[in-house]
C-alpha positions in Angstrom: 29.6 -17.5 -36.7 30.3 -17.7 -32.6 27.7 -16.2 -30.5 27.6 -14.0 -27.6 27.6 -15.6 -24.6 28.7 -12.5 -22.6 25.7 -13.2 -20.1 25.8 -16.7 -19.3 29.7 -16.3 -19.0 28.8 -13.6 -16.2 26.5 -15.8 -14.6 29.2 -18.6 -14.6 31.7 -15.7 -13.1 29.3 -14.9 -10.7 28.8 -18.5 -9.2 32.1 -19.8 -9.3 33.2 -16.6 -7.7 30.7 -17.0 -4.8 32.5 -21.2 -4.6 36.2 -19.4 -4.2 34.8 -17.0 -1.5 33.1 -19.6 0.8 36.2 -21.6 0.3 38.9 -19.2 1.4 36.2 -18.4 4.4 36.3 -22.3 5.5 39.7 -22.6 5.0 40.5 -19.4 7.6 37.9 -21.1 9.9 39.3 -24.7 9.7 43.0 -22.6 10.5 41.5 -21.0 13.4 40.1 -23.8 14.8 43.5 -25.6 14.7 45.4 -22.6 16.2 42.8 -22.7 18.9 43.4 -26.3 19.3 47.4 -25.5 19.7 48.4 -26.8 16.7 51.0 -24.7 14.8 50.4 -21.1 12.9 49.6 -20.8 9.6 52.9 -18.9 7.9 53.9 -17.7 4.3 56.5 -16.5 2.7 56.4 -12.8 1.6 59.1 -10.7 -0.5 60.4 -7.3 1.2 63.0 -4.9 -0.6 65.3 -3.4 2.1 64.3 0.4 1.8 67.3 2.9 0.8 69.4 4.1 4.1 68.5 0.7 5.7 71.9 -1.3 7.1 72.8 -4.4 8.3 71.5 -5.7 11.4 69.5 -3.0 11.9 65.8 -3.2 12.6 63.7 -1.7 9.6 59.5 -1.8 8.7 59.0 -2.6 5.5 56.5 -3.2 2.8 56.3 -7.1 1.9 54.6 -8.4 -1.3 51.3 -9.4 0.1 50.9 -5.4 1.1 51.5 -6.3 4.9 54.6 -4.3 7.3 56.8 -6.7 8.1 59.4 -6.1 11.0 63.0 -7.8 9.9 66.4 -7.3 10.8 68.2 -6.6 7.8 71.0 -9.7 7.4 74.6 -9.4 7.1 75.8 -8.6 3.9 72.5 -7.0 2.7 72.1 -3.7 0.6 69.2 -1.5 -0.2 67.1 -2.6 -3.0 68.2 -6.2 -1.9 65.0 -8.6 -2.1 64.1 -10.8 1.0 62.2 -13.9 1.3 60.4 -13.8 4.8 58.1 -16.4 6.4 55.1 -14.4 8.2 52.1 -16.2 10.0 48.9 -16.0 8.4 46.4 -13.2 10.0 43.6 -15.4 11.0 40.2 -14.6 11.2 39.0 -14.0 14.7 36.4 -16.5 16.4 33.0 -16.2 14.7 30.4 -15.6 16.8 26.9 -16.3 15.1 25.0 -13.2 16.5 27.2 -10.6 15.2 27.3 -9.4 11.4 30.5 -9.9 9.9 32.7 -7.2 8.6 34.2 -6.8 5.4 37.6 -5.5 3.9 40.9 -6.7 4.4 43.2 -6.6 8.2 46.1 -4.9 8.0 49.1 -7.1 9.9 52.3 -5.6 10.9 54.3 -8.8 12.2 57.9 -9.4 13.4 59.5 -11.7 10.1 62.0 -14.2 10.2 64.9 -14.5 6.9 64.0 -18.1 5.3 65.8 -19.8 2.4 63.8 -19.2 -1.7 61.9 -22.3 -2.5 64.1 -24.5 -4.8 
């Protein structure tokens, strides 16, 4: 007969979740601190559909996978409903200053894109 474990798995949850969270935090940190050193940008690569009405090379806002706006000029030979893959830098966390309590939620980054190649 298995047993219900429901409790200790929480617990588990719980803990491992607080690991992730202070290792996402050191990693924007240890990105900062390389930015602020003049090292290069952290980037990623987002999806954006082109949005109906939008033509080539024009300039359109759009929504890209990670739920930022992204600024791109649609390419040559693109339609609406066409998906992009778009590098975009990283928003990084701002400097930390120890006196001040830190705020929580997620920064909302509009950033100009540039077209890069699908991952093979």
């Amino acid at each position: 007969m298995a047993r219900d474990d429901t409790a200790g798995l929480q617990a588990l949850f719980k803990q491992r979740q607080a690991t992730a969270q202070n290792v996402i935090g050191d990693l924007g940190k240890l990105q900062r601190q390389l930015a602020d050193l003049g090292g290069p940008k952290p980037t990623h690569v987002v999806s954006v559909t082109v949005p109906a009405g939008a033509k080539e090379g024009e300039s359109i806002e759009a929504k890209a996978s990670d739920g930022s706006t992204v600024r791109i000029t649609v390419p040559a030979g693109t339609s609406p409903g066409a998906t992009l893959h778009v590098r975009v830098p990283v928003a990084l966390p701002p400097p930390v200053d120890p006196t001040v309590p830190v705020a929580q939620g997620t920064p909302v980054v509009t950033t100009t894109a540039e077209p890069v190649e699908p991952a093979k």
